[in-house]
C-alpha positions as CSV (number, residue, x, y, z in Angstrom):
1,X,-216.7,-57.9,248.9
2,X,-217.3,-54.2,247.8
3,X,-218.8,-51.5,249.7
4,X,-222.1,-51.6,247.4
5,X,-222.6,-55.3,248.4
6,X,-222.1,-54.6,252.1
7,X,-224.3,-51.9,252.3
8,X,-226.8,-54.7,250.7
9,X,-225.7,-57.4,253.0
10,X,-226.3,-54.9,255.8
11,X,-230.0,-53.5,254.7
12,X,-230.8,-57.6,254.8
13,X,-230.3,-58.0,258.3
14,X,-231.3,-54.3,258.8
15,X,-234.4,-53.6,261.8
16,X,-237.1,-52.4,260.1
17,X,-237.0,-54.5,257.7
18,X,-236.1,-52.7,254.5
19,X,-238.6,-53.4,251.1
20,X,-236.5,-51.2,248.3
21,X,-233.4,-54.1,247.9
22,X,-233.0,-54.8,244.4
23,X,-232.8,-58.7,243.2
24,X,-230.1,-58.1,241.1
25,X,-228.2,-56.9,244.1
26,X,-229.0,-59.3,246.0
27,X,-227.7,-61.8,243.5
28,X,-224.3,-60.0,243.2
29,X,-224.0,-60.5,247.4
30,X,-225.1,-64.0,247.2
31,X,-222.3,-64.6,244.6
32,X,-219.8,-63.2,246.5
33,X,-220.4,-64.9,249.8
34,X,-219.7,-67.8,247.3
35,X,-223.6,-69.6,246.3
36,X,-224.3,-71.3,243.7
37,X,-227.6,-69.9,241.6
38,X,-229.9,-70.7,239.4
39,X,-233.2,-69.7,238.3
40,X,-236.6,-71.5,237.5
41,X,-239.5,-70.7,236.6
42,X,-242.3,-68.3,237.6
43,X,-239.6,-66.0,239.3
44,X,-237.9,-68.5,241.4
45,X,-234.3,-67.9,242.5
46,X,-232.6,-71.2,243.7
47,X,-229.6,-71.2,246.1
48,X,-226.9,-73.3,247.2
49,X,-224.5,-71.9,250.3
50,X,-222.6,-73.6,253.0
51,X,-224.4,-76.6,252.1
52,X,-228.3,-75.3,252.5
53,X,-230.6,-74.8,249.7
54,X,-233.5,-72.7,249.5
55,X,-235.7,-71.6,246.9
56,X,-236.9,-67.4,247.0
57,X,-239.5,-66.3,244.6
58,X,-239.4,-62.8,243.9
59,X,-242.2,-60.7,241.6
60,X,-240.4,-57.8,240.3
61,X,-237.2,-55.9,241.0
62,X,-237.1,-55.3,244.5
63,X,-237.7,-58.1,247.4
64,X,-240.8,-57.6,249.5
65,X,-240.2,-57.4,253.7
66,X,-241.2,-60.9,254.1
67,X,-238.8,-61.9,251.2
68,X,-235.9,-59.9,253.2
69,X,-236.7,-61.7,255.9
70,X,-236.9,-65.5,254.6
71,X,-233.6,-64.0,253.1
72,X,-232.3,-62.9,256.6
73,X,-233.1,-66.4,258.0
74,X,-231.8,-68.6,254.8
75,X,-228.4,-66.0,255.8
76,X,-228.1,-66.7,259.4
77,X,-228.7,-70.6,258.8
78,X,-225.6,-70.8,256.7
79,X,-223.8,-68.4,259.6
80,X,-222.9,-65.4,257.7
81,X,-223.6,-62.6,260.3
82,X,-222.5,-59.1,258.5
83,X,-221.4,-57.0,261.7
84,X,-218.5,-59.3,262.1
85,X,-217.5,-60.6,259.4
86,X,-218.6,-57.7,256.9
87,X,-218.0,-54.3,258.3
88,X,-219.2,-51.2,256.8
């Protein structure tokens, strides 16, 4: 995993919440960390990791703080924790 996807992964799990983290950067993280995507419709972004799926709807090109955080939960459920595992 790059720097630039760290830096994501870490503004995810950041306190306060970030709202300026772009979609497509948060689809290049969730490829990394190895899920599976795929899109539907009306802005839905469907995701398979560590056995877990979840379904995010996002409206535009950044995630909204209560996006981040249904993110930050879906994350944690499927045990990725950044400060270990993912230095900056």
């Amino acid at each position: 995993m790059n720097h630039r996807h760290r830096k994501i992964l870490h503004a995810i799990f950041a306190h306060p919440v970030s709202a300026n983290i772009p979609v497509s950067g948060v689809e290049a993280v969730l490829k990394e960390l190895g899920a599976e995507l795929s899109t539907g419709g009306h802005g839905q972004l469907q995701v398979r990791l560590a056995g877990k799926a979840h379904a995010f709807r996002h409206h535009g090109h950044d995630l909204s703080p209560d996006q981040v955080r249904e993110l930050r939960r879906f994350l944690t459920d499927c045990g990725i924790e950044p400060s270990t595992q993912y230095p900056l």
